[in-house]
VMD Tcl script that draws the C-alpha trace (Angstrom):
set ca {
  {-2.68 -7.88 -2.32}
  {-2.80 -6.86 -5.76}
  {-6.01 -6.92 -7.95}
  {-4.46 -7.21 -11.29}
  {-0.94 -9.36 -11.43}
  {0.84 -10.12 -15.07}
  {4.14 -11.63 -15.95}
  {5.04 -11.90 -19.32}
  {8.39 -13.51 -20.67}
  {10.13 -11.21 -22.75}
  {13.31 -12.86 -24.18}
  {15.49 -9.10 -24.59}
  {17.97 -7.29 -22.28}
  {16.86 -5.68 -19.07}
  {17.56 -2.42 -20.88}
  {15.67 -3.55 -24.13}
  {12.62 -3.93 -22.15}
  {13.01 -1.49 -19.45}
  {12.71 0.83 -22.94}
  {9.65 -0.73 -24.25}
  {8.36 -0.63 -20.45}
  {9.36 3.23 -20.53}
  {7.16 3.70 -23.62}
  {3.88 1.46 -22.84}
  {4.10 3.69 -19.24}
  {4.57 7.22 -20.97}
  {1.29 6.66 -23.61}
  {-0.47 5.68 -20.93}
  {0.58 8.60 -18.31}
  {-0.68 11.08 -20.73}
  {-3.49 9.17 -21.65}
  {-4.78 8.51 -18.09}
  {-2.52 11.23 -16.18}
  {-0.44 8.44 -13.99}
  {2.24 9.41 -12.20}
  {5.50 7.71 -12.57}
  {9.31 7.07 -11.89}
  {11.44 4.27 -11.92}
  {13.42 2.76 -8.96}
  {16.19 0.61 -10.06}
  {14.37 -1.72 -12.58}
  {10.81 -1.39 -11.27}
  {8.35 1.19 -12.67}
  {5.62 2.60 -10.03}
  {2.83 4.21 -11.19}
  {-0.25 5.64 -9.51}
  {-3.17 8.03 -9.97}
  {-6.35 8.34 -8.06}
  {-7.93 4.55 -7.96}
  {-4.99 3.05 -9.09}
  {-1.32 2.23 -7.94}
  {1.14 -0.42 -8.81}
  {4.31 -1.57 -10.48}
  {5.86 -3.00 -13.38}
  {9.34 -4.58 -12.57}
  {12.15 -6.16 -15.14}
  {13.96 -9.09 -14.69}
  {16.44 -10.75 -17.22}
  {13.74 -12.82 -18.24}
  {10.25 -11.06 -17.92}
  {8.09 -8.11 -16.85}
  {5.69 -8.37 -13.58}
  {3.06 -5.96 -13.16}
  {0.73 -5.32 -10.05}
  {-1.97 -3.34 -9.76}
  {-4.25 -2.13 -6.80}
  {-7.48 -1.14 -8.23}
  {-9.71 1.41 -6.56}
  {-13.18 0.88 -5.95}
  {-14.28 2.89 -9.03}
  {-12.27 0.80 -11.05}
  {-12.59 -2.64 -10.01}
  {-15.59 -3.74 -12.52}
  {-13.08 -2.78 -14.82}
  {-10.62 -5.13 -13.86}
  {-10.92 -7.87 -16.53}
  {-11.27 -4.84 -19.68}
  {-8.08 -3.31 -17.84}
  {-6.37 -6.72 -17.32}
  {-6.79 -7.87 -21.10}
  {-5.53 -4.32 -22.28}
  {-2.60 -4.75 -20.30}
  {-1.90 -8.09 -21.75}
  {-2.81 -7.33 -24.88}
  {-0.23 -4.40 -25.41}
  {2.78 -6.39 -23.80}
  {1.97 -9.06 -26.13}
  {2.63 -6.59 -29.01}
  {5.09 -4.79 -27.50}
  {7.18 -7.50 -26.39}
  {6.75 -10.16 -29.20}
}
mol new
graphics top color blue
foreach p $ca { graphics top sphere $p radius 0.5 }
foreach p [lrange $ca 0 end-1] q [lrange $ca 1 end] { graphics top cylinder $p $q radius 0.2 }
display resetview
């Protein structure tokens, strides 16, 4: 079960948003050294305490998260980032 789940609408084409998807992910891979690669529409993602996925549908982006223990306090600053930055990138 995931720690951290998100869907957000985002009213563009699959490959409109798989490219604003593409961008959110590489900013954060150098910023937090994830590891990444995409598997049809779904982005998977994972470094040490975290793993998850961000997947595209014609109508919105779903993310889940499994949060290590190091991170889980974290969960509501990491949640509200995450939210925050597909609000602004998908708006």
């Amino acid at each position: 079960m995931a720690d951290i789940e998100v869907v957000r609408a985002h009213g563009r084409s699959v490959a409109e948003a798989r490219q604003i998807v593409d961008g959110l992910i590489g900013k954060l891979a150098k910023e937090f050294d994830l590891k990444h690669a995409w598997d049809g529409d779904t982005l998977k993602f994972e470094r040490s305490g975290l793993s998850g996925q961000m997947a595209i549908t014609a109508q919105d982006v779903k993310i889940s998260a499994k949060l290590g223990m190091l991170l889980k306090p974290m969960k509501g600053r990491i949640e509200k980032e995450i939210l925050g930055m597909l609000d602004r990138k998908l708006a």
